[in-house]
SEDRENTI-49453 format. One record per residue (C-alpha): x, y, z; residue number from 1; chain; residue in one letter. Coordinates in steps of 0.25 Angstrom, whole numbers, plus 5000, padded with zeros to 4 digits. Example, Ala and Ser with C-alpha at 12.3 -4.5 7.8 and 13.67 -1.06 7.14 Angstrom:
REM residues 2
((5049,4982,5031),1,"A","a") ((5055,4996,5029),2,"A","s") 
***
This chain:
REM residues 361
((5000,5000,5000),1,"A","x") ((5006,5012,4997),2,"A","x") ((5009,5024,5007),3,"A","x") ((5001,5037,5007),4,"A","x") ((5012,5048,5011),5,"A","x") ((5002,5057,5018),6,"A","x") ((5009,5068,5026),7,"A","x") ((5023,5064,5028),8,"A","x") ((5035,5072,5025),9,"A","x") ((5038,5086,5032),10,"A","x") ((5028,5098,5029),11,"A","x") ((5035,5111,5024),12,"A","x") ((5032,5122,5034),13,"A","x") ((5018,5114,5034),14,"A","x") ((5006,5124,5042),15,"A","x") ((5000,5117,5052),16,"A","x") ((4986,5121,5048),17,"A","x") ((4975,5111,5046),18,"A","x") ((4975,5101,5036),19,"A","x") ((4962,5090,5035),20,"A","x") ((4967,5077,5028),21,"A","x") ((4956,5068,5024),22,"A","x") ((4955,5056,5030),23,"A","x") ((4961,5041,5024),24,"A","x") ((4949,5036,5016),25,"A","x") ((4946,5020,5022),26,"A","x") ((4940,5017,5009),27,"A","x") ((4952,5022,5002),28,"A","x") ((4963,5016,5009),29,"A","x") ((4965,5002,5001),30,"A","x") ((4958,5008,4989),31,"A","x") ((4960,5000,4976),32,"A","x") ((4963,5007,4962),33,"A","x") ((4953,4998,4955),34,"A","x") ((4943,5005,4966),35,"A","x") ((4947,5018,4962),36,"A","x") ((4947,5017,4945),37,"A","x") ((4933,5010,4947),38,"A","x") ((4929,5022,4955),39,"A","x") ((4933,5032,4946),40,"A","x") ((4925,5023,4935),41,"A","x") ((4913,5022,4941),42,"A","x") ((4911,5038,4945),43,"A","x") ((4916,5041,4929),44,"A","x") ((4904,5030,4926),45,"A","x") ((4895,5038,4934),46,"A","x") ((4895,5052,4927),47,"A","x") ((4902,5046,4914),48,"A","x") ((4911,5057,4914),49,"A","x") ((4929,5054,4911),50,"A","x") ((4940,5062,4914),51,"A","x") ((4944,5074,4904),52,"A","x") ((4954,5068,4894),53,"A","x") ((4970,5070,4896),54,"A","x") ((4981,5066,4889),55,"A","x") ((4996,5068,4890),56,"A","x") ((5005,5077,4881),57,"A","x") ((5018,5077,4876),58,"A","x") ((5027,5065,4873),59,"A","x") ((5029,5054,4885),60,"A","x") ((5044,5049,4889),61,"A","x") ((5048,5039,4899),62,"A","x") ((5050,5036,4913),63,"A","x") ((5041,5051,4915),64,"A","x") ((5033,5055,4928),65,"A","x") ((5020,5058,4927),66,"A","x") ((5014,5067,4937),67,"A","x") ((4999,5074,4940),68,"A","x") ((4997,5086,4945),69,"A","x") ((4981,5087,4949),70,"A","x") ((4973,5096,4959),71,"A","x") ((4963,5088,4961),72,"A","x") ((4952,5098,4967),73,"A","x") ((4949,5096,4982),74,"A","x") ((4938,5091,4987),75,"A","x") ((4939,5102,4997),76,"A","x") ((4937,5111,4987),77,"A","x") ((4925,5105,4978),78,"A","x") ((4917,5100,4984),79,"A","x") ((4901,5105,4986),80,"A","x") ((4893,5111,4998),81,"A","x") ((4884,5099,4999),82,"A","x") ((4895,5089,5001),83,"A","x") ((4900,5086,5016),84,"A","x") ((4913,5090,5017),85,"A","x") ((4922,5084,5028),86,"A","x") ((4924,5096,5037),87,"A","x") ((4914,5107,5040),88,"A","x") ((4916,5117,5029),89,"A","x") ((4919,5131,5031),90,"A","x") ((4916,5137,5017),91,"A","x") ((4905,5132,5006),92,"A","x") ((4913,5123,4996),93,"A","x") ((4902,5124,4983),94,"A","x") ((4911,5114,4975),95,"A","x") ((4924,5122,4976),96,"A","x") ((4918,5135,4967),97,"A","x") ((4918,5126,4954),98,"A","x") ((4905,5132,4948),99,"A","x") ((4903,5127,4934),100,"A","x") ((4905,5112,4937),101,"A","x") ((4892,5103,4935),102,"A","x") ((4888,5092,4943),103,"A","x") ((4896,5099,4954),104,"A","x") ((4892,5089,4964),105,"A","x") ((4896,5076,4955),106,"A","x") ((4910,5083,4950),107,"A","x") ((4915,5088,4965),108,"A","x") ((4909,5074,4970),109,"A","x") ((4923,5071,4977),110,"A","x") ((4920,5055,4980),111,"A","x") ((4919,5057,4964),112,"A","x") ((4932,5066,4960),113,"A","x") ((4942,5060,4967),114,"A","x") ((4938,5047,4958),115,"A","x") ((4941,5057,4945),116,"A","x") ((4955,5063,4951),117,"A","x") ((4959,5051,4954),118,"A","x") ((4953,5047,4939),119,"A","x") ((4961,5060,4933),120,"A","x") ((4974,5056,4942),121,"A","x") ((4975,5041,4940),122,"A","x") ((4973,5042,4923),123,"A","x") ((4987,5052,4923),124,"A","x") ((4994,5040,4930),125,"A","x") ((5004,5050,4936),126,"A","x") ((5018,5047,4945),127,"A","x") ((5014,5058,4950),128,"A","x") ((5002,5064,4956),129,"A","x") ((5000,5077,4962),130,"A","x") ((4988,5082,4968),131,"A","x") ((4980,5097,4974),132,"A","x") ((4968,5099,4982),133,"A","x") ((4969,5084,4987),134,"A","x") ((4961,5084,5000),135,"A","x") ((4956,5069,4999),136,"A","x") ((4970,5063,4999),137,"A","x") ((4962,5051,5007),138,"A","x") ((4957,5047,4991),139,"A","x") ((4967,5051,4983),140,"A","x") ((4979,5045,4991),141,"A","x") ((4973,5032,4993),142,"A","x") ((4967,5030,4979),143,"A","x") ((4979,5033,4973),144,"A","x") ((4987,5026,4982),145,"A","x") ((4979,5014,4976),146,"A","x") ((4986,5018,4960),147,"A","x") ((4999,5017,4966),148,"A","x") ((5002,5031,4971),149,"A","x") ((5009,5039,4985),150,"A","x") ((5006,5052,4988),151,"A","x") ((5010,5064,4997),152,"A","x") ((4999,5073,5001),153,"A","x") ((4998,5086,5008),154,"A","x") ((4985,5095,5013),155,"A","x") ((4986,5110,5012),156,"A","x") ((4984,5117,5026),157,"A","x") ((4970,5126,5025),158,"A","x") ((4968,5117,5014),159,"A","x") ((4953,5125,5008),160,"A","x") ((4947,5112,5007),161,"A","x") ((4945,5113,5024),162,"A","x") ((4937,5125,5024),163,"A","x") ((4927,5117,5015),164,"A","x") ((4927,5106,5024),165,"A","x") ((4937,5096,5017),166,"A","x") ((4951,5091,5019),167,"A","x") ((4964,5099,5015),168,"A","x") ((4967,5098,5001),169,"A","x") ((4982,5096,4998),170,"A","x") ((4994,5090,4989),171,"A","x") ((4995,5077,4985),172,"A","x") ((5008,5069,4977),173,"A","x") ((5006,5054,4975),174,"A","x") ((5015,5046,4966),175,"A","x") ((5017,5032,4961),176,"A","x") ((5024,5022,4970),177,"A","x") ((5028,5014,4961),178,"A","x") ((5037,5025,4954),179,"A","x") ((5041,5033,4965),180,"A","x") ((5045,5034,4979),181,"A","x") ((5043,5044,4987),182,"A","x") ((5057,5050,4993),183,"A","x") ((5055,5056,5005),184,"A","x") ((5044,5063,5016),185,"A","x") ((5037,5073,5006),186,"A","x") ((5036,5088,5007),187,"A","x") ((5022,5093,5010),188,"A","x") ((5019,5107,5013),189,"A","x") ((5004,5113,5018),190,"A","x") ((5011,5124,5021),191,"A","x") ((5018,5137,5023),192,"A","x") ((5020,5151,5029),193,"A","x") ((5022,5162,5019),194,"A","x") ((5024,5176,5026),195,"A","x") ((5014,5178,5035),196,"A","x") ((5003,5168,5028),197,"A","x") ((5002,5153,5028),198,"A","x") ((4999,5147,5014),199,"A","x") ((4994,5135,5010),200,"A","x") ((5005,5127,5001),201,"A","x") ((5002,5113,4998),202,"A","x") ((5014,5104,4993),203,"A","x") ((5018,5089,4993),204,"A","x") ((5032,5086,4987),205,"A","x") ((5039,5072,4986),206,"A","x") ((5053,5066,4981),207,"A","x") ((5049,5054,4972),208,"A","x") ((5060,5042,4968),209,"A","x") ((5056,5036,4954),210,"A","x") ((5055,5021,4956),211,"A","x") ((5060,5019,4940),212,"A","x") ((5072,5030,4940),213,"A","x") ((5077,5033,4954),214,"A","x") ((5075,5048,4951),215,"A","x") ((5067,5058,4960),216,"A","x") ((5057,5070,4957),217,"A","x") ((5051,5079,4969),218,"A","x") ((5036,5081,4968),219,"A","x") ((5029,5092,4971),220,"A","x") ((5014,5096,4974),221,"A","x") ((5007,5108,4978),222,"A","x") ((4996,5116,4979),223,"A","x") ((4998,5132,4977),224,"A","x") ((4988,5143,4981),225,"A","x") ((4978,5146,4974),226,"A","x") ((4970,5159,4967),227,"A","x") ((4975,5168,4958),228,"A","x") ((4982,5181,4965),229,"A","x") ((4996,5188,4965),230,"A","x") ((4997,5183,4981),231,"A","x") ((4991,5169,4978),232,"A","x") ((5003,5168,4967),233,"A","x") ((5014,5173,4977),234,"A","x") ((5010,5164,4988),235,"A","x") ((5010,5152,4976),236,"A","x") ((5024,5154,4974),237,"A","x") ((5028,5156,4988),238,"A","x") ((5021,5141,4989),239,"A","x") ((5028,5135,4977),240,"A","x") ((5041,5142,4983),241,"A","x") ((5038,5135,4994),242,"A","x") ((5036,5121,4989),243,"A","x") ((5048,5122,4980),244,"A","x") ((5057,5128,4991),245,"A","x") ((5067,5122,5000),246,"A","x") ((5057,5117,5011),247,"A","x") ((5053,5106,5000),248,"A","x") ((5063,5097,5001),249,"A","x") ((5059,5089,4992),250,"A","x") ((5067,5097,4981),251,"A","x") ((5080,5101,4989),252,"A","x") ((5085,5096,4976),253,"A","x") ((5080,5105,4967),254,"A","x") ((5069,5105,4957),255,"A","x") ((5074,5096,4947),256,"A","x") ((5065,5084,4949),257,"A","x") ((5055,5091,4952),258,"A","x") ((5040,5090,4950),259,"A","x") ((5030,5099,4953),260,"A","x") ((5015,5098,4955),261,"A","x") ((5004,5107,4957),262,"A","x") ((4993,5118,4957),263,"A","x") ((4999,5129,4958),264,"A","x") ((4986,5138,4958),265,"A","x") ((4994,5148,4947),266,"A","x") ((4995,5149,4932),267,"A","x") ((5010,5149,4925),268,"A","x") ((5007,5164,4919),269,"A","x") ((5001,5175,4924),270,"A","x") ((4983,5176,4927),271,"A","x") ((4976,5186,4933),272,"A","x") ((4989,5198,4935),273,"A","x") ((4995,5188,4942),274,"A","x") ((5010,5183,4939),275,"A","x") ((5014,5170,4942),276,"A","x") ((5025,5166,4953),277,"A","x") ((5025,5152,4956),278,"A","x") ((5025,5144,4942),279,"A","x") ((5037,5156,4937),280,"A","x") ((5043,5149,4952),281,"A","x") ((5041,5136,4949),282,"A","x") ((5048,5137,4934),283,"A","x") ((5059,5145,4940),284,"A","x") ((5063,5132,4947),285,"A","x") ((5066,5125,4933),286,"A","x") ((5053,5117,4934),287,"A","x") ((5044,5116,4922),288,"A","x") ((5031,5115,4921),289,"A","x") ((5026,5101,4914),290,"A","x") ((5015,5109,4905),291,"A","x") ((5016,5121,4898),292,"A","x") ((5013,5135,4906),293,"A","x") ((5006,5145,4897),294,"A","x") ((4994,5154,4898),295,"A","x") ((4990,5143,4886),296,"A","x") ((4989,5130,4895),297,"A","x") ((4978,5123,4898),298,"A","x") ((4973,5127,4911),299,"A","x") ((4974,5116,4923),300,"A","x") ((4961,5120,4930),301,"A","x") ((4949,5126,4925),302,"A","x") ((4937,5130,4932),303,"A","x") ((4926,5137,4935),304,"A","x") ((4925,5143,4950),305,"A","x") ((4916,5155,4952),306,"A","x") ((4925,5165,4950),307,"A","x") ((4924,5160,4937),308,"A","x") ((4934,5151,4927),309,"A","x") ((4948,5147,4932),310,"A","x") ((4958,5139,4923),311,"A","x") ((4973,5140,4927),312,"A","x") ((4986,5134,4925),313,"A","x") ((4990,5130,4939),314,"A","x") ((4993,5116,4939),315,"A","x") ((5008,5114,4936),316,"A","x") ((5017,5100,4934),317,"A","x") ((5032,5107,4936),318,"A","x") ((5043,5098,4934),319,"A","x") ((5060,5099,4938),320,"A","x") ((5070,5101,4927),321,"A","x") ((5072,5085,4928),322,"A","x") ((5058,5079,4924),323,"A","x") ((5052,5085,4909),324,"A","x") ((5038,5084,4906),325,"A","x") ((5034,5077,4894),326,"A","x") ((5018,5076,4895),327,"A","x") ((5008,5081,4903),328,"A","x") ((4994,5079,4903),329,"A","x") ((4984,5086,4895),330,"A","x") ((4974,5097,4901),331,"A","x") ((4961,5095,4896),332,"A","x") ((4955,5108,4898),333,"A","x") ((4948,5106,4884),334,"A","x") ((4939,5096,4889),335,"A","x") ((4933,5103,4899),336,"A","x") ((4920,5110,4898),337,"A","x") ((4920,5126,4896),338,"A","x") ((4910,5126,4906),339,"A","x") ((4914,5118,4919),340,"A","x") ((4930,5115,4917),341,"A","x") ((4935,5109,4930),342,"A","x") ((4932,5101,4938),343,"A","x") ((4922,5093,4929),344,"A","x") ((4916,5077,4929),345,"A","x") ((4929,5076,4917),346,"A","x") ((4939,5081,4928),347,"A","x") ((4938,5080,4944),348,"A","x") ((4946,5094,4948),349,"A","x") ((4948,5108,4944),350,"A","x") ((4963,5105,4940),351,"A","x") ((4965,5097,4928),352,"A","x") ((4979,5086,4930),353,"A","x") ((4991,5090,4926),354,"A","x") ((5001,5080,4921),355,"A","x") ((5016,5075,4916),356,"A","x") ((5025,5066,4913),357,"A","x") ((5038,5070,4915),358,"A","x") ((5050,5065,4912),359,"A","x") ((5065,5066,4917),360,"A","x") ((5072,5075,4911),361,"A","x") 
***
């Protein structure tokens, strides 16, 4: 049986502020994945709807790593008034603001969603995973556990999914042990004081050893700060500054093999009179970003929200001088229709999956 890593390693200038974890599901715990592909069958059979097509561009090579870059859409922050959260709530939830979805209360069905991220992670067959907004790690580390997978995970503190009643949302890094092992106690970070001012930094990195070639490559997830603002942008770079920085010792070797995962809640080129700061910081490290950065690129959310329509670039698959990219998988932002975009019965969250293969350089 293989090993969840929940919570081990030290916790970079961690706050101490509160943090609910969802409970071990009993049900889950020896879960097969025959269980889980009929699962995901019999819901698709019910509304007879399928994922969105992908493919994967660019020409393959060999011995590459594949990872998956995915904020999966809380619970926390999706769910309806009607269902009973948890925890008492302290604000109205309203399906987290998403006001052009039909069938709201089939589509933000959680016991239903997770099937379909699971579905949308498992057809990728990534090495690697990374994973936002996860605040029901007591499914998704158990049922991917049963497809050969480890994983790190680590809950915001204040995550926002407490004040509607749920469990902290967080970071999650899983992994196939079959191809790597895991090196050392990770680094996980909830947390840090900036000036006068604590801010929520979410972040889970690990040194992997591939099982075929011996070599190493340091992981990193995370989950920046979001909303559009010159002060939201500055405190984004003082969190990837941070993740980056020396108290991650995970890369007190450099950023060579490095890979990098995540939302960073901020577009490559400027929106809004707003420049950016932290993908100009990230590139000024030598890393590269594994799909094109152009105000031309295919958005990786879009969405409707009352304030109106949303579709950014923020989600970004970075990679060290030592590991080049040679596919990554398509966005169907085509498919979607004009007048609901994401999430949708075709597509469980508000981000669409990035992915790459990479290969060493």
């Amino acid at each position: 049986k293989l090993q969840f890593l929940y919570f081990i390693g030290k916790q970079a200038n961690s706050m101490s502020t509160a943090v609910r974890r969802a409970p071990k599901d009993p049900q889950l715990v020896d879960v097969t994945k025959e269980f889980l592909l009929s699962q995901i069958k019999k819901l698709r059979d019910e509304d007879g709807s399928t994922l969105l097509k992908r493919t994967w561009v660019g020409e393959p090579a060999k011995d590459t790593i594949r990872v998956l870059q995915f904020n999966i859409l809380a619970e926390g922050l999706s769910s309806g008034d009607e269902v009973k959260s948890p925890f008492e709530a302290k604000r109205s939830s309203d399906f987290g603001g998403f006001v052009s979805v039909p069938e709201k209360k089939t589509v933000f069905d959680f016991s239903r969603r997770r099937y379909f991220i699971l579905e949308e992670i498992l057809r990728a067959d990534a090495d690697i995973v990374a994973l936002e907004e996860v605040d029901r790690m007591d499914f998704f580390e158990p049922a991917l556990t049963a497809f050969g997978y480890q994983s790190v995970f680590q809950p915001k503190s204040e995550s926002p999914c407490l004040g509607y009643g749920y469990y902290s949302d967080g970071v999650a890094v899983f992994w196939k042990s079959d191809k790597f092992k895991l090196m050392s106690d990770p680094f996980l970070s909830n947390g840090f004081k900036l000036s006068e001012s604590e801010y929520r930094c979410c972040a889970a990195a690990v040194t992997l050893r591939c099982v075929q070639t011996s070599r190493e490559i340091v992981v990193v997830a995370t989950h920046l700060k979001a909303k559009i603002g010159v002060q939201e942008e500055k405190t984004r770079e003082l969190q990837i500054k941070h993740i980056l920085g020396k108290e991650n010792r995970q890369l007190s070797e450099g950023y060579q093999n490095l890979i990098l995962l995540g939302d960073f809640n901020t577009a490559p080129f400027a929106e809004h009179d707003v420049d950016p700061l932290v993908v100009p910081f990230v590139q000024s490290l030598g890393l590269r970003s594994a799909y094109p950065l152009s105000e031309s690129s295919p958005p990786t959310t879009a969405k409707y929200r009352s304030v109106g329509k949303s579709e950014h670039v923020i989600d970004y698959i970075w990679t060290g001088e030592l590991l080049t990219p040679c596919r990554t998988l398509s966005i169907p932002r085509d498919q979607l229709d004009e007048l609901v975009l994401l999430p949708c019965k075709s597509y469980p969250s508000d981000h669409f999956a990035i992915g790459a293969d990479l290969a060493w350089a």
